[in-house]
N, C-alpha and C positions, 0 to 999 in steps of 0.2 A: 838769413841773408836775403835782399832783397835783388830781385832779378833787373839788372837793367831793362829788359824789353818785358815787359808785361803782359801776360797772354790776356789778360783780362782787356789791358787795351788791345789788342788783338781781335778780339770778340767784337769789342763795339765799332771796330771800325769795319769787320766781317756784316754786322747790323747798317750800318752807313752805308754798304756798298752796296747791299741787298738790295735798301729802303733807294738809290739812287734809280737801279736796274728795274726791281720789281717792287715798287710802292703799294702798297695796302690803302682802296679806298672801298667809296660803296658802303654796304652793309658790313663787310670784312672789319671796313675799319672802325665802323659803331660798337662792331663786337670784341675788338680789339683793344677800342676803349675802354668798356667797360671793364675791360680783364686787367685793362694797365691799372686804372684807378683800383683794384681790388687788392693787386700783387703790390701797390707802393703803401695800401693801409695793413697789410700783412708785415711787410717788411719793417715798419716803422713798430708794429707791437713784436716783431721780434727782436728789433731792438730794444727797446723798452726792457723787454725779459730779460735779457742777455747783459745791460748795466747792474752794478752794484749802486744801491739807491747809497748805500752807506759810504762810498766813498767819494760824495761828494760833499760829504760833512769832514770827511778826514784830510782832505782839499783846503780845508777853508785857513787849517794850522799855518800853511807856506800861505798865506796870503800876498805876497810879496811876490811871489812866481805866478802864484793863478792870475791876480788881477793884471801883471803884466802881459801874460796868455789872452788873456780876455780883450786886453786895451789894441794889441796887436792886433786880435782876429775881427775883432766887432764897428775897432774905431780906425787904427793905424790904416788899413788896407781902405775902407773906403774913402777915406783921404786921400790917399796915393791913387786911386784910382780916378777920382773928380778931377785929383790935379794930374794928370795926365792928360784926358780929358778935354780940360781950359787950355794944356798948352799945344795937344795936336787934334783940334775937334774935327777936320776932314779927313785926318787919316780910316778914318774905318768909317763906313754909315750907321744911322742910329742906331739899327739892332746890332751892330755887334760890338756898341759901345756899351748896350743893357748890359750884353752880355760878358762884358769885361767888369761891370759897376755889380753886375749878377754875383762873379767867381769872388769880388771882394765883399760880399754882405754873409760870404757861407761860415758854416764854422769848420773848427780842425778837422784833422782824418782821426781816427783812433788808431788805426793796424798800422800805416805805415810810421806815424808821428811815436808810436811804442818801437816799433822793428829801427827806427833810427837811431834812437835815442841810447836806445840797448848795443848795437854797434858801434856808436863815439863814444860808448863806455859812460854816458851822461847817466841824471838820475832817474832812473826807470819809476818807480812808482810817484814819484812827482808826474812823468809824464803821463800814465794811465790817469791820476786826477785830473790833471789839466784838461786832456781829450776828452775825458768821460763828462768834465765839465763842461768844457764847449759846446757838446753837441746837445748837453741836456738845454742850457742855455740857449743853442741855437735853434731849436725848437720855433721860439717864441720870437727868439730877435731877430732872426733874418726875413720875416715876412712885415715887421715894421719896417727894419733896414730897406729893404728892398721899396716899399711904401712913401720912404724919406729921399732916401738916396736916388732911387730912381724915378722916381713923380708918378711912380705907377697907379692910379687911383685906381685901378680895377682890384687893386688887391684887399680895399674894404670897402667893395660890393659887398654884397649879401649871398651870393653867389660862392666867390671865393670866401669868404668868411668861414660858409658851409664846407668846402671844400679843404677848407685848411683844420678844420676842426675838428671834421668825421674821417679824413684820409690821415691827420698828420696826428694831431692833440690827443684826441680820443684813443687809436690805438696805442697809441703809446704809453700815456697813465693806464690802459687796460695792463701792458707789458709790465712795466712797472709795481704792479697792484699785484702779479702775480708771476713779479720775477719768486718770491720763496719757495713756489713752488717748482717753475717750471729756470730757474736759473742754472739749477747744477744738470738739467738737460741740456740746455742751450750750450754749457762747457763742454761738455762732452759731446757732445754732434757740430761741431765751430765748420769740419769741412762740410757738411752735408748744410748748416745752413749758411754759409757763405757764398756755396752755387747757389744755392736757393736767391739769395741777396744778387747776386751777379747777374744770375739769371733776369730776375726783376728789371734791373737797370736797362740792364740789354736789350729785352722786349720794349720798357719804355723808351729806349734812343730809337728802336726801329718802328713804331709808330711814331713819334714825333717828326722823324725825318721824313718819313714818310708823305706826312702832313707838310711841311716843308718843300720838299722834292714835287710835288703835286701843285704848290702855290708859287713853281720857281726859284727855288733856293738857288741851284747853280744856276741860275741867270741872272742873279744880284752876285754872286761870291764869286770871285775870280781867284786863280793862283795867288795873285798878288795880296792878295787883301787877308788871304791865308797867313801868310807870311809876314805880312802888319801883324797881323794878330798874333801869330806867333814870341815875333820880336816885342810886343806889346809885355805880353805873358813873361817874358823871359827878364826885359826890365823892369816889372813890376815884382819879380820875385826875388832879383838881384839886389834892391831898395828895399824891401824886407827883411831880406837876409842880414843885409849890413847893421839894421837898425835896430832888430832885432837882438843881435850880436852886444852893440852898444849900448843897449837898455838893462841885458843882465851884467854887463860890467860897472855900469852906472851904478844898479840897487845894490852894489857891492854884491852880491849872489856868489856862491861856490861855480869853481868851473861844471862840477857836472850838472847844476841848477842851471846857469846861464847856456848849455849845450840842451836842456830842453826847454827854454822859453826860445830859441831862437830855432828849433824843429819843431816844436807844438806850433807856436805862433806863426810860422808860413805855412802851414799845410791850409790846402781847402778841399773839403769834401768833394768828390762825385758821388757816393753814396748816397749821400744827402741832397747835393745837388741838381742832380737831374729829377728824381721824384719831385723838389720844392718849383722848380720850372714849370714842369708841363701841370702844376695847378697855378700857377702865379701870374703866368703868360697864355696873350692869347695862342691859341692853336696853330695860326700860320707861321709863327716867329722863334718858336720854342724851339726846333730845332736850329738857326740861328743862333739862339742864347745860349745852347748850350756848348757849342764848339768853341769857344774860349776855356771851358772849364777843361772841356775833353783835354786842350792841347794841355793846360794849363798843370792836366792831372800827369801826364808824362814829363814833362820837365822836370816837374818837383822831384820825381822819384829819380831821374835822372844825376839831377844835380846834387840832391841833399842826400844820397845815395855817398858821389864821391867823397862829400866835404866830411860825412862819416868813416868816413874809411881814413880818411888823414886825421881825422881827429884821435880815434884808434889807435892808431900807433906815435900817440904823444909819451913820453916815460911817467911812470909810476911816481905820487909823489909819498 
């Protein structure tokens, strides 16, 4: 069962308040770099171990629900996001429209988009392929996405190229290569490497913000502009949900099919997320970019928490 309040997001807003109070620069924060860059190429080859390479062959059978999953996470949301966007381009300043254009280029969650699916009684191991797809997928396509969608030419530097391929690619086909061996570890230690993953993130939000809070963050980000974004977040996931909804009715799909293309298909990573940032984005902005996802990541579990819970106790057919 999934907790409304999230100690995890707890944690990183514990890191946001530090990084506001007591920022990390100087030499600290060289060293602190290096150590973020090391812990999100870790992270990513334990991930890598940690997927079943084989079920994403066994994925491919529901084509009808994956490419739906897929079309949702990779194409629907950055559409909604652009056109949002063209229709209120002063409500937020440019960096935290990246970072709205950012949350819709990510791919699913795996843990909570599986932990819902299984609560609205939908189809569980459809949703494990679809997740496990996404994210292998997303790998590759959110730092195009991101490239397209967001005009970001920095992201095929050479620079970032390097960075995307030694911190994100590389570890991960290592994972991958040697999920046989080290896979039925990775199941059996899931708490020990989850903090481990958490932890990651967490260090990464508190040097980012850090980096942020030192080039003025809260002196571009007002209350107000929080709560744009917020409200941003909350109708971009509302327009998901719905369409989502209406896509597995559409392909004709079983109800508990259509209950996970429409939980797979609106989740967006922080997992993924915030590590794909702080290489994507310059230094000053990243922690900017990534407070849409932060907000973006409590809603979801918030909301698609309830709508499982009433799905739930629908009757038996």
């Amino acid at each position: 069962m999934l907790r409304l309040i999230d100690p995890f997001l707890l944690s990183l807003v514990a890191a946001l308040t530090l990084a506001t109070f007591l920022p990390c620069h100087g030499s600290i924060a060289v060293d602190l770099g290096v150590l973020t860059n090391l812990c999100i190429a870790f992270m990513f080859f334990l991930q890598g171990a940690r997927l079943e390479p084989r079920s994403v062959l066994e994925s491919i059978r529901d084509w009808k629900l994956q490419a739906a999953v897929l079309l949702c996470t990779f194409g629907l949301f950055p559409v909604l996001g652009l056109s949002l966007q063209a229709a209120a381009p002063h409500l937020l300043d440019h960096d935290m429209w990246l970072g709205i254009l950012f949350l819709c280029c990510l791919p699913s969650t795996v843990q909570s988009s599986i932990a819902l699916t299984s609560i609205a009684r939908g189809n569980v191991p459809a949703s494990i392929c679809a997740a496990t797809l996404s994210n292998l997928v997303g790998v590759v396509m959110t730092p195009v996405l991101v490239g397209f969608v967001l005009h970001q030419g920095g992201v095929w530097s050479g620079n970032a190229l390097l960075d995307i391929v030694t911190q994100l690619l590389l570890p991960f086909a290592l994972g991958q290569l040697l999920h046989s061996r080290l896979g039925g570890w990775a199941k059996r230690n899931k708490t020990l490497l989850s903090l481990s993953d958490r932890g990651s993130i967490v260090l990464v939000v508190y040097t980012a913000f850090s980096h942020a809070v030192v080039a003025g963050l809260w002196h571009r980000v007002s209350g107000h502009d929080l709560a744009v974004m917020a409200a941003m977040d909350i109708a971009l996931l509302g327009l998901v949900l719905t369409l989502t909804r209406l896509l597995g009715r559409a392909l004709g799909l079983p109800e508990a099919s259509a209950i996970s293309v429409m939980f797979c298909g609106s989740k967006k990573s922080l997992a993924t997320g915030v590590p794909m940032a702080n290489i994507l984005f310059p230094t000053a902005i990243v922690g900017t970019t990534v407070l849409p996802l932060m907000i973006y990541h409590q809603v979801q579990i918030l909301v698609c928490t309830l709508i499982a819970r009433k799905y739930a106790k629908r009757p038996e057919k």
